[in-house]
Structures are given as structure tokens and as C-alpha cells.
N, C-alpha and C positions, 0 to 999 in steps of 0.2 A: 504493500500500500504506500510505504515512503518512496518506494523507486518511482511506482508511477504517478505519485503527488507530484515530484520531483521533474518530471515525466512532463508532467500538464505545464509547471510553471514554467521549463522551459521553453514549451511551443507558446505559452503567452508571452514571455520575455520576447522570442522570433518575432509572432506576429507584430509585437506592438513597433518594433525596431525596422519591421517591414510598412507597415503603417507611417510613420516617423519620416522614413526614406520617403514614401510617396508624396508625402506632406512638403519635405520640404523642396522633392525636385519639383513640384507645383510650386511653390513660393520663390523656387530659382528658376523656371521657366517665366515665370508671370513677371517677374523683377527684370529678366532680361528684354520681357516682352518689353514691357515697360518705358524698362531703357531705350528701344529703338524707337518705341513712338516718340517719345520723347527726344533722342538726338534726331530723328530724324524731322520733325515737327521745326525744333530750333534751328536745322540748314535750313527746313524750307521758308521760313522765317526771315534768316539771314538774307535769302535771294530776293524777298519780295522788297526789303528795305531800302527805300531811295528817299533819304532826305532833300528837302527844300533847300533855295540859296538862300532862307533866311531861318532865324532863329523863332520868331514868333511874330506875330500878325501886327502892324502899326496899329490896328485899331483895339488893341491889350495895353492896358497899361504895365502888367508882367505876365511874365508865361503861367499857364495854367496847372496848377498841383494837380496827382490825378489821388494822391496818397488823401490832401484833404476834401477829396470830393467835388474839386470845383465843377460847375457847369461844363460843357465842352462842345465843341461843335465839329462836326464831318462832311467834310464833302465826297458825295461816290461820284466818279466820273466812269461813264460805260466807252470806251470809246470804240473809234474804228479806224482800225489803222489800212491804209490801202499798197500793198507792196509795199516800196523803200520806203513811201510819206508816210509823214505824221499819220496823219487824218484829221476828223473831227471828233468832240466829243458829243457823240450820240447820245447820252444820258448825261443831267444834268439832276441830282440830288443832292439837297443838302440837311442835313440832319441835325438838330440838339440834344445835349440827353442831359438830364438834370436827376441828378442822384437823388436829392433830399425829397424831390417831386414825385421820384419814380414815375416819370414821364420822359415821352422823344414825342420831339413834332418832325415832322418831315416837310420838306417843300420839292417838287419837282417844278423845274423851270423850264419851260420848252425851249427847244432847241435854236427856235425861229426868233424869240425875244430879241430887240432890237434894244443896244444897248452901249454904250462907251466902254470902246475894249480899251482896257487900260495898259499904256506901253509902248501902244501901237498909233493910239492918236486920232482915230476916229470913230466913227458909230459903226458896228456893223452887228450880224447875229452872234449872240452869246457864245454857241455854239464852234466858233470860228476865232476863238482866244487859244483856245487848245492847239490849231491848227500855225496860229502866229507861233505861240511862244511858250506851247508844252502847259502843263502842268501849274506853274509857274505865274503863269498868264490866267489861265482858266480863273486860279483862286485869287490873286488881286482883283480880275473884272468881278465875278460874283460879291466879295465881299465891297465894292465901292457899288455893283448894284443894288444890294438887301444891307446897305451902312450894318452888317455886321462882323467878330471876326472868323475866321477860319482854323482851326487848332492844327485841326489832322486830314488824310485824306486816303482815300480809297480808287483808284483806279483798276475798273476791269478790262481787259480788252476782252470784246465783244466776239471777234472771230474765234477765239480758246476758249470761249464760258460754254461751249458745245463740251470742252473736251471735261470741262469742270461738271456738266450735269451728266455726263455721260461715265465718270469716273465714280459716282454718287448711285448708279443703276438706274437714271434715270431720273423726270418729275411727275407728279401728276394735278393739274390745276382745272380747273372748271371756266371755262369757257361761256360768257355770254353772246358770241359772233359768231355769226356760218361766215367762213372766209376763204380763199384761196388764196395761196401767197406763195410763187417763185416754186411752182407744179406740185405745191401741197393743199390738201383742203383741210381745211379745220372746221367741224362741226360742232354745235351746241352742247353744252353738257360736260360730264367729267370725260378729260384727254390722258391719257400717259403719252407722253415727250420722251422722245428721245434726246441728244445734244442738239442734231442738226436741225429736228424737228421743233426745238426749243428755242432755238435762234431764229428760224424763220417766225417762230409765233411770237415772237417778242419785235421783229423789226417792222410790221407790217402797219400802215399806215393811212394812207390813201385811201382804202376801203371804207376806215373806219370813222362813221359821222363824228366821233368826238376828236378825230384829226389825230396830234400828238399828245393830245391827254390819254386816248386810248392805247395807245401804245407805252407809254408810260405806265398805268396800270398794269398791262401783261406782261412789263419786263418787271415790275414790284411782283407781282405771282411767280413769277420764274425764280429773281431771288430768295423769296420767303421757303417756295417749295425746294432751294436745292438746301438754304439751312436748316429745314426741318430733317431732308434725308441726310445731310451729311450729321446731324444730330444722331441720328437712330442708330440702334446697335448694329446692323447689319454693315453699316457702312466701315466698322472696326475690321474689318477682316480683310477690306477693298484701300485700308489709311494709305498707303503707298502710291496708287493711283492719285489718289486726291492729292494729298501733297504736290506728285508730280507736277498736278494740273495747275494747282494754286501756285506752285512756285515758278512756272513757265508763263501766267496769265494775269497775275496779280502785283501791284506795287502800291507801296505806303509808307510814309513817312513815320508812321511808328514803329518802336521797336518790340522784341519782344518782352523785357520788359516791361514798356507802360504796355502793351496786351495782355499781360499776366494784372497791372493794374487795374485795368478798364473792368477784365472780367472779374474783378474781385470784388470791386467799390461801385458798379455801376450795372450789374447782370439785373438787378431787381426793376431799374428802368423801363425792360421792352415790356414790361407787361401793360405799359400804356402809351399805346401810339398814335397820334393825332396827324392824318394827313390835310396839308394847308395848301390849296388850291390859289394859284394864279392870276387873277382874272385880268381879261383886256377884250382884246378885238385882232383880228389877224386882214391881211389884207395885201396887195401888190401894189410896191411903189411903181414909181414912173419909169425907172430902169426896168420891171417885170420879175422883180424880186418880190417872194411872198415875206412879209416880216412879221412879226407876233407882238403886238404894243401893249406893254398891263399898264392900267390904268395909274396915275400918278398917287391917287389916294389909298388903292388898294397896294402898294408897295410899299407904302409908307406904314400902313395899316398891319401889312404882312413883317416888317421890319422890325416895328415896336412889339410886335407878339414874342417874335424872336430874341430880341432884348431882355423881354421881360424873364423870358423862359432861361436867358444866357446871366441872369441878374445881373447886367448890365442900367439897367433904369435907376 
């Protein structure tokens, strides 16, 4: 009876030491995992990082804390580059997010806005600052258009955000237009998108009676649906791809760092987003250029929102 007590406690001593083992090559597998999402996240990180030629926005009186919370503001630029050129930038958003509010207002600005490119020295469409003078340009003319400042900024290039929802397995958004757009049809109702199929549905315009408001919409669906999938677990097993995408397609003046900040001190914000509409008149001047004019007092109206939300007032 000793020998096989003896007996037992030894196969419990095995088992648990085998148990033990499994334990921890799971806690040295998962730590290595880990580790590579992680170095691999902070290269692609690194590749997307393209600072401004300046330090902080003239119209700050100092750079913004992101540790004490301050307000902040973004600009996402979509653009579209053609061969060697620039291009233009296609999307024109700009964002607030106010931590102690737990609120973002959004404003998309059409493309066509007729407005003082600043730099360059004359009036032309907003849209056509990016094409002067980069990046750079884009966010001087927005912020002497909306008198507010610009923190940080997001640029997507638009021909690679195919390769970003395609690296994510796809989107799926709901569709209120029966359309055809460049030998695709898009029908009413819920779509699943592919990349290509997600860029044609986001650049199409002309079709649609709300002109470039409605196109601005589909490309907000597009974005909202690739950060929900790239949220989801499924997409942990696809990170490499995505990375890929992001770090081929995307540039920003933040570092990792203040994104380690943003997402810590200011993730409670998206639960309330407020989109802020344009308003004006569109029209062809005398040249036979269509331009987009917002009204003087809803700019100003649109500005001070923004101010106030920037606790700037």
C-alpha cells in the first residue's frame, strides 16, 4: 500500500510538472506573440511618422499636453495621388476630441470650397492646397479657413485604403443609393466590400443628388467599418497584413508615443460624435469652374462651435 501511495504521488508530482510545462510554454508562446505584435506595430508606426516643418500651430498659444488632457484637434486628409504627382486631397476632415466632454465633433469640408490657399496667394478650391504645397499647405489653409488650430494629422492615401480594407477581410456598410460607379453596381441595402469594391463606393459622386456631401458620408462608412473590423478578434491572426497596409498607406505626424497617449487619456471621447455640416451654395464661375461657397455666417458659426469645443473661447 506504501509502494503504490508512493506510486500515485508520483504520477501526481508528473502530471502537475507536465501541466506546469504546458502552462508556461502558453505564457512563453503568448509573450513572444506578444512581443511581435508589439515590435512589429512600433516599425509600422515608425514608417507612418512624418513630422510637420513646424513645431505647433500659430494659432496655440503652446503646444498641446496630451498627458493633461488638453482638447486637440485632427485633421484626416484622404488623398489621391496620380503616378509621380502629388495629387489632390480628396477628403477633407477635421476632427476635435475633448476628453473632459467625452465628445469629437467632426466637420467634412468639400472639396470644391472656394477659399484663400495660404502660401500660394490666391483663392482657389481647398482641395488644391495639398496639391501646391503637401500637407503643409493643406493645414495652414484649413486652419486660417475655420480660425482654428490644427494639433495633429492623418493622411490616407486613397488608392492603398483598398489594400487596408482588404487586409481587415473586408467591410460591410448599408447602402442608401442604387448606383453604378466605374462597371460596378451598388445596390440598396447591406453591401460587403471588398478593397476595390470599397474605393469605388466611396469615390463616387456625380450620381449622387447630395453631390460631395454624399460621398463624404460613404467614405465616413468605409472608415468607421474598417475600424470596427480591424477592432474585432478575427482580425489578430490577419495583424501583419494590416500593418503592412497601414505602414505602406498611412502618414502622421504623431508618434507612437503621444498614440499610446491619445489612446489612454482620450479613448472615452468616441462615444460621442457630433457631425457638423457645411453649409453654402455651389455653383460655376465664369472660367466654368464648379466652386463650393459656405456661407460667411455659417463659418463663423461653424468656427466658434469649434473653439468652444477646443476651449479656446
Amino acid at each position: 500500500m506504501e509502494q503504490e501511495r508512493r506510486r500515485r504521488k508520483r504520477k501526481s508530482k508528473k502530471g502537475f510538472k507536465i501541466a506546469l510545462s504546458i502552462i508556461l510554454l502558453l505564457i512563453i508562446g503568448i509573450g513572444v506573440y506578444a512581443f511581435s505584435v508589439y515590435s512589429s506595430l512600433t516599425n509600422t508606426l515608425n514608417r507612418t511618422h512624418e513630422p510637420l516643418s513646424r513645431e505647433k500651430s500659430e494659432k496655440r498659444g503652446q503646444q498641446v499636453n496630451l498627458d493633461s488632457r488638453d482638447p486637440i484637434s485632427v485633421l484626416l486628409l484622404g488623398t489621391d495621388p496620380r503616378g509621380t504627382e502629388r495629387g489632390r486631397s480628396d477628403s477633407l476632415i477635421l476632427m476635435t476630441v475633448n476628453p473632459d466632454k467625452k465628445s469629437v465633433k467632426m466637420v467634412s469640408i468639400p472639396r470644391d470650397t472656394k477659399t484663400e490657399i495660404i502660401g500660394k496667394g490666391k483663392e482657389d478650391k481647398i482641395n488644391h492646397a495639398y496639391a501646391f504645397g503637401g500637407v503643409d499647405m493643406s493645414i495652414k489653409t484649413v486652419e486660417n479657413f475655420l480660425d482654428v488650430p490644427i494639433d495633429y494629422y492623418v493622411q490616407v492615401n486613397m488608392e492603398g485604403f483598398k489594400d487596408i480594407v482588404d487586409a481587415v477581410g473586408g467591410v460591410t456598410v448599408n447602402n442608401n443609393l442604387d448606383f453604378t460607379y466605374e462597371g460596378h453596381h451598388f445596390t440598396k441595402g447591406t453591401l460587403d466590400l471588398n478593397g476595390e469594391e470599397a474605393l469605388k463606393y466611396s469615390r463616387m459622386r456625380y450620381e449622387d443628388p447630395r453631390g460631395d456631401f454624399g460621398r463624404q458620408e460613404r467614405q465616413r462608412q468605409i472608415i468607421q467599418a474598417v475600424i470596427n473590423e480591424g477592432a474585432s478578434m478575427k482580425s489578430l491572426a490577419n495583424y501583419g497584413s494590416i500593418l503592412d497596409a497601414i505602414g505602406d498607406n498611412v502618414k502622421t505626424n504623431l508618434t507612437f508615443d503621444e498614440m499610446k497617449d491619445v489612446q489612454a487619456n482620450y479613448k472615452d471621447a468616441r462615444h460621442s460624435l457630433e457631425q457638423i455640416q457645411l453649409e453654402g451654395t455651389g455653383g460655376k464661375a465664369s472660367n466654368g469652374v464648379y466652386y463650393y461657397h459656405v456661407s460667411e455666417e455659417n463659418r463663423t458659426q461653424v468656427s466658434n462651435l469649434l473653439k468652444e469645443h477646443l476651449n479656446l473661447n
